[in-house]
Backbone bond lengths (Angstrom), bond angles and torsions (degrees), N, CA, C in turn:
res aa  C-N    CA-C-N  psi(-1)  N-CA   C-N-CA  omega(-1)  CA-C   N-CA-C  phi
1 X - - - 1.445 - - 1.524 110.08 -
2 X 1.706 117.70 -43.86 1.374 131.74 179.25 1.748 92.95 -45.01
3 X 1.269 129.62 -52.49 1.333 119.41 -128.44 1.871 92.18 -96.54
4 X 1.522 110.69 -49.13 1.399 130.89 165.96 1.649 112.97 -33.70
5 X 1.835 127.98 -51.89 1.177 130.29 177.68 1.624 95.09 -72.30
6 X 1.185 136.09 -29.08 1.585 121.04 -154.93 1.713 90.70 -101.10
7 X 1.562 142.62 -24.94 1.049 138.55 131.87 1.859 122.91 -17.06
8 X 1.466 108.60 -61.33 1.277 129.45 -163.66 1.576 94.47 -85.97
9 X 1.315 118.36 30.41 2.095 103.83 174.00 1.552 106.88 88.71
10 X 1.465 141.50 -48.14 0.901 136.79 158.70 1.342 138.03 14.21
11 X 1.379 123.45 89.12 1.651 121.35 179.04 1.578 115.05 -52.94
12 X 1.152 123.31 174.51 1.544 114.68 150.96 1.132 104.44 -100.05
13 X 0.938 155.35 -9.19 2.018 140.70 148.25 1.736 99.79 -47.98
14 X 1.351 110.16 -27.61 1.786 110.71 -150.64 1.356 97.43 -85.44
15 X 1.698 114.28 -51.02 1.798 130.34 -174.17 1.701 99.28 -18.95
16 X 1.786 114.97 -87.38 1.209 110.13 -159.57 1.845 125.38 -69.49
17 X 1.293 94.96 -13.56 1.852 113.62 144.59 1.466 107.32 -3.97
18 X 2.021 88.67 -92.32 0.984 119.79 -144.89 1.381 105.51 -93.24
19 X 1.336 117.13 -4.58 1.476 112.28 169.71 1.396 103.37 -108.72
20 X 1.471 147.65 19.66 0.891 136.91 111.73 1.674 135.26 -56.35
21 X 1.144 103.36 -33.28 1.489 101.37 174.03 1.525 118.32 -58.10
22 X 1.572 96.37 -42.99 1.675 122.42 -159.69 1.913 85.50 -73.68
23 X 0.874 130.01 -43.74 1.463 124.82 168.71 1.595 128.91 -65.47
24 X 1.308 99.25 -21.92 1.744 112.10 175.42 1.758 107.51 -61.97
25 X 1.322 77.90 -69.27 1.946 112.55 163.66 1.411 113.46 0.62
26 X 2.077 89.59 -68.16 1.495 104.15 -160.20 1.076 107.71 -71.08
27 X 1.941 117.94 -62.27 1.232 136.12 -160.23 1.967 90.41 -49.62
28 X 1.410 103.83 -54.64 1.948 88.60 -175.64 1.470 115.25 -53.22
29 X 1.255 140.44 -19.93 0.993 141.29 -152.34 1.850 91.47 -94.11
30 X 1.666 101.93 -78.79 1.282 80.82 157.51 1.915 161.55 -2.11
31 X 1.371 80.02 -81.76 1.698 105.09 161.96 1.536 99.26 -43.70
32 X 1.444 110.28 -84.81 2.055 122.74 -172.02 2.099 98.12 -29.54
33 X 1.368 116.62 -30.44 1.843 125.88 -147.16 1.550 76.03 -96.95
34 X 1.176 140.80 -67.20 1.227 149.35 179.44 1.701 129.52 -39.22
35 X 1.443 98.12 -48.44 1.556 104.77 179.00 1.791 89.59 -86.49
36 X 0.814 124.31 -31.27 1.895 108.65 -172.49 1.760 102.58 -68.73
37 X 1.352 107.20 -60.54 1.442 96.58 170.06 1.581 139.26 -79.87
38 X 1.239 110.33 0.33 1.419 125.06 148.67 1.558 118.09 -73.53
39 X 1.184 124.15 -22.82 1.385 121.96 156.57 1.808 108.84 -95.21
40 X 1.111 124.96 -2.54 1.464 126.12 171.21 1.711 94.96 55.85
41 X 1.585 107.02 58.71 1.322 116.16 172.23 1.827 105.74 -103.42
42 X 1.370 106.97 91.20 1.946 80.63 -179.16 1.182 106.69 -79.18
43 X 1.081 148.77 17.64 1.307 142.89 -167.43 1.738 103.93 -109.15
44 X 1.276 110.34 -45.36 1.562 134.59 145.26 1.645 108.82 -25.61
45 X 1.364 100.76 -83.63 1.875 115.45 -170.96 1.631 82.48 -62.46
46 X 1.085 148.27 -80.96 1.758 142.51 -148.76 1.813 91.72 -52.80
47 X 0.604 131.81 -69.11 1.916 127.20 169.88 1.221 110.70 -30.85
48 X 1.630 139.10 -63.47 1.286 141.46 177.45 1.679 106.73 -67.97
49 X 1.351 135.07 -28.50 1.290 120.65 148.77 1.458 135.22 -67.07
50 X 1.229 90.74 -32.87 1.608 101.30 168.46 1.695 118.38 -47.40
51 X 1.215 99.90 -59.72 1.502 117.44 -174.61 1.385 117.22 -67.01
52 X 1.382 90.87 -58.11 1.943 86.95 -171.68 1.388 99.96 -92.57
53 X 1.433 149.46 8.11 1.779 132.01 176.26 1.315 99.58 -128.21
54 X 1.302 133.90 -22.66 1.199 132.29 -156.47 2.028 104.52 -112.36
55 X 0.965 104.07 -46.44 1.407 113.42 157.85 1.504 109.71 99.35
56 X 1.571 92.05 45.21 1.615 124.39 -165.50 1.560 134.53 79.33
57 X 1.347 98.01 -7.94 1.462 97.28 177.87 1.895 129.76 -80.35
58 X 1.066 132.69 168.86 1.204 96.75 169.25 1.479 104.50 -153.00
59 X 1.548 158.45 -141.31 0.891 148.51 169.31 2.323 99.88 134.14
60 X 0.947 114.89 -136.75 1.840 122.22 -156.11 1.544 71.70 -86.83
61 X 0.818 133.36 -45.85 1.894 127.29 -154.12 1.031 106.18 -49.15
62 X 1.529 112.18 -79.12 1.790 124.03 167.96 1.715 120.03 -57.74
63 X 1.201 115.89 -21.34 1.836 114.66 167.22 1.585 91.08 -66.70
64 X 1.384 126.23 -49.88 1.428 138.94 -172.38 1.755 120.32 -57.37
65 X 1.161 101.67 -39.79 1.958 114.05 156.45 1.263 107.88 -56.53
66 X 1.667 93.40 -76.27 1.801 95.94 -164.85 1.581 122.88 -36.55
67 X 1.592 106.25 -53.68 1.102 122.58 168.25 1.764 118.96 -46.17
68 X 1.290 114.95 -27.31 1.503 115.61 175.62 1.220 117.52 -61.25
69 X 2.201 102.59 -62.97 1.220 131.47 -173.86 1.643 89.62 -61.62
70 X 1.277 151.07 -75.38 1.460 122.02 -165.56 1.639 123.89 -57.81
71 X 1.434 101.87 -5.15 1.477 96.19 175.13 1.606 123.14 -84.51
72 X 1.515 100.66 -42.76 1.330 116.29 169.49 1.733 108.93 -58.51
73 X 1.720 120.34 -50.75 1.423 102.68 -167.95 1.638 100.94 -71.20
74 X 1.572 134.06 -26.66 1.372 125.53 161.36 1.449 119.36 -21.37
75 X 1.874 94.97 -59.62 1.546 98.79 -148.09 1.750 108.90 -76.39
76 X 1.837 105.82 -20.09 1.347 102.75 160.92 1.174 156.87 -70.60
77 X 1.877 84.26 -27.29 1.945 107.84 171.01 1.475 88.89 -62.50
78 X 1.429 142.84 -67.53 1.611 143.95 179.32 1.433 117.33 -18.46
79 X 1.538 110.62 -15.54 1.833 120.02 -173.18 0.925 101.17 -87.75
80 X 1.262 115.71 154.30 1.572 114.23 173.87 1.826 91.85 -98.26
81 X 1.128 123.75 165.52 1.715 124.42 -158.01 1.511 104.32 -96.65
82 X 1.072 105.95 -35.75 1.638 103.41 157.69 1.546 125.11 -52.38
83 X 1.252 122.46 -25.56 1.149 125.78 171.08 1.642 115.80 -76.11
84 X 1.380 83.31 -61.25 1.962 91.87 178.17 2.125 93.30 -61.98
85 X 0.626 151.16 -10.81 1.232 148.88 179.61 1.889 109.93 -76.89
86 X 1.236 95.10 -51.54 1.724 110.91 179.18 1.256 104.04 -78.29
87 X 1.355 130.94 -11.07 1.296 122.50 179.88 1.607 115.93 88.04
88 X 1.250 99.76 53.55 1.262 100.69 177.75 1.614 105.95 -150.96
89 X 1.615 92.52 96.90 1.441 96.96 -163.10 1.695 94.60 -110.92
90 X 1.421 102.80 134.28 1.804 100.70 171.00 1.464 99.45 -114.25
91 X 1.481 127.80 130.77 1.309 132.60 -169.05 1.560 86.27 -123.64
92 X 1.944 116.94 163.10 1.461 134.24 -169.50 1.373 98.06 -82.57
93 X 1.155 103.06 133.05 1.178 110.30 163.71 1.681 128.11 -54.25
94 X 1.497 132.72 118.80 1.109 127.26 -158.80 1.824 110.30 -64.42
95 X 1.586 106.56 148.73 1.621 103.14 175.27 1.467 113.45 -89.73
């Protein structure tokens, strides 16, 4: 990332700036992806995809994410953690 921002114009006062921001970013994005499907809101998660990946738009694409991301975090809560621990992760097969 160091080398990519100092590529892109980048000061070195600017570097940890902007890779703090770029980390603010995520962790919120995260967090917003987390509380929608921790409340098993898809209407919630299709809004937080909407906004931050889609770039507000929304339509089958983002019903089409959301719908992934609750299938996949399903199919992991279904693991027992010892498994996902050893590395033995089985994820849904995509539709």
């Amino acid at each position: 990332m160091d080398r990519s921002l100092r590529e892109m114009g980048v000061g070195d006062i600017g570097v940890p700036k902007k890779i703090q921001k770029m980390g603010n970013i995520f962790f919120g994005l995260l967090a917003a992806i987390s509380e929608a499907m921790d409340r098993h809101d898809a209407a919630a998660l299709e809004a937080v995809l909407s906004r931050n990946i889609y770039d507000g738009t929304s339509g089958a694409h983002v019903q089409a994410l959301a719908a992934y991301l609750v299938a996949q975090d399903d199919a992991l809560a279904a693991q027992p953690a010892e498994s996902i621990m050893a590395g033995s992760v089985q994820f849904e097969a995509a539709a």
